[in-house]
Structure formats: structure tokens, C-alpha cells
Residue frames relative to the residue before (quaternion, step in Angstrom):
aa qw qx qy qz dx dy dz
X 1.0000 0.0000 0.0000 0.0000 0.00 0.00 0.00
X 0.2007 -0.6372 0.7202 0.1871 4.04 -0.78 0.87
X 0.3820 -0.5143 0.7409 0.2014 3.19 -1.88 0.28
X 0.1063 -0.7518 0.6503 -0.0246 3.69 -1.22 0.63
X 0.2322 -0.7903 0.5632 0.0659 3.42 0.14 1.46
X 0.0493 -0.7916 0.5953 -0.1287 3.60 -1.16 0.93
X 0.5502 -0.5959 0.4892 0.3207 3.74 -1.05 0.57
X 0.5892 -0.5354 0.4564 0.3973 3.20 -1.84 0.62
X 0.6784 0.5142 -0.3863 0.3552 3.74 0.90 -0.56
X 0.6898 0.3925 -0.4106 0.4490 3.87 0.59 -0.12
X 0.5243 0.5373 -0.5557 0.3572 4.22 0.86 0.31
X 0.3775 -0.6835 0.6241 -0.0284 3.14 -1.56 1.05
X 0.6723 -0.4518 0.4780 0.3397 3.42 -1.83 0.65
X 0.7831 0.4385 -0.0840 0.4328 3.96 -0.13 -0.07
X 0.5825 0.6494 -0.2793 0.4012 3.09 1.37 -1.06
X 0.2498 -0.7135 0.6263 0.1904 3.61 -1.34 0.55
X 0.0092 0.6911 -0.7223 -0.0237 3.98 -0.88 0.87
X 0.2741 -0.6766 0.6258 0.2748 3.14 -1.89 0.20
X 0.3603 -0.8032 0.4731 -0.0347 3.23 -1.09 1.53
X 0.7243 -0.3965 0.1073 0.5538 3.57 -0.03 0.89
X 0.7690 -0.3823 0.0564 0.5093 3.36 0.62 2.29
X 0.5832 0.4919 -0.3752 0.5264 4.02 0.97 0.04
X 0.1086 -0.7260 0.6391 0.2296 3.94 -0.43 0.60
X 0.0771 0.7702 -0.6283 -0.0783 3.01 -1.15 0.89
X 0.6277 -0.5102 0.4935 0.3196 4.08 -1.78 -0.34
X 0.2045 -0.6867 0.6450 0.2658 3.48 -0.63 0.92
X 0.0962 -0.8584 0.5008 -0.0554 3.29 -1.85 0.92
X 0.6524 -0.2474 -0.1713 0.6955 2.94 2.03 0.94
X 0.1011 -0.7594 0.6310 0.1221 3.48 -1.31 0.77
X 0.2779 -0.8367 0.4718 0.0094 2.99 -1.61 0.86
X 0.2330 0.8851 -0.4002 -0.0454 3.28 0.64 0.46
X 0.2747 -0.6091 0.6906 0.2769 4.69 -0.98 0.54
X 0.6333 -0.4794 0.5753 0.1953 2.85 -1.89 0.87
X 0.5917 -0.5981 0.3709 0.3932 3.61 -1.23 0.43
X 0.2130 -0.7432 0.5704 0.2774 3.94 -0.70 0.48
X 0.8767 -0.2581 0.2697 0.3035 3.41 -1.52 -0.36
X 0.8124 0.1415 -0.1385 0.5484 3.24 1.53 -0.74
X 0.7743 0.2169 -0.1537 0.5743 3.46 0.81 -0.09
X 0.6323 -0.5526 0.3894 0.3783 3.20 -1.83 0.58
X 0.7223 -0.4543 0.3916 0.3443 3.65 -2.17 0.44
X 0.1011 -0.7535 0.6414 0.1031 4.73 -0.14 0.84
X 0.3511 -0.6711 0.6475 0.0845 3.09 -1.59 0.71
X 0.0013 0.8249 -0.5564 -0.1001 3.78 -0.19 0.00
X 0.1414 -0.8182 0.5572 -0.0094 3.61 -0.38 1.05
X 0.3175 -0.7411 0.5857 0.0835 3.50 -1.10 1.06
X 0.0248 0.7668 -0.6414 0.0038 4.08 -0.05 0.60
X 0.1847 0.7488 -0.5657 -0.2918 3.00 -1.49 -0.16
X 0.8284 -0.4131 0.1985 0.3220 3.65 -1.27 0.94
X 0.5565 -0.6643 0.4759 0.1500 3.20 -0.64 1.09
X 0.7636 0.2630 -0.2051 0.5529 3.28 0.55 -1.48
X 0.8447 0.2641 -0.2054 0.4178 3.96 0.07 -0.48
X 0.2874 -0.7378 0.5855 0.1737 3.72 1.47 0.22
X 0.6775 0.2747 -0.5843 0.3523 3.20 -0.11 1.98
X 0.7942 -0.4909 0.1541 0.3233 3.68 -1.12 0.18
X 0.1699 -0.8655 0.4055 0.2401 3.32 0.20 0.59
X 0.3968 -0.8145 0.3900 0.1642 3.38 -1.09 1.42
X 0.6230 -0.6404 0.3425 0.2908 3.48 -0.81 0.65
X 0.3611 -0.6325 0.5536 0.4039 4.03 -0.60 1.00
């Protein structure tokens, strides 16, 4: 299996990534426009492949 590294702007609803070594399902992204002081964040909801719940941020 290769890994194929990709941007936060080409993941999708449906889509499967692998997340520090755990593949998981994206299930909703959010992302805010840049503001005055800082750059535009995305915030992605997945949940776990192997145990089919959300995985929580370190």
C-alpha cells in the first residue's frame, strides 16, 4: 500500500484518509474564511474505521 499525501482542500464527505496510522471516514468539514489576523482553518469530523466512532483530537 503507498500513502499519497494531499491538501486539506481536495478531502471530501465520504472519503477515507489515514490518520495518525488509524484509517478513518470524513463526515463533515468545516472550514472560516481568513480574518484580519490569521490564516483561513478547516476542521474535519472523521470517524474510525475500526470502532465506528469519532475520533478525538491529541
Amino acid at each position: 500500500m503507498s500513502k499519497i499525501f494531499s491538501s486539506a482542500k481536495e478531502l471530501k464527505e465520504g472519503k477515507y484518509v489515514i490518520i495518525e496510522d488509524i484509517p478513518c471516514r470524513i463526515v463533515n468539514i468545516d472550514s472560516s474564511k481568513p480574518g484580519k489576523h490569521g490564516a483561513a482553518k478547516m476542521r474535519v469530523r472523521k470517524l474510525s474505521r475500526m470502532r465506528q466512532r469519532a475520533r478525538k483530537p491529541k
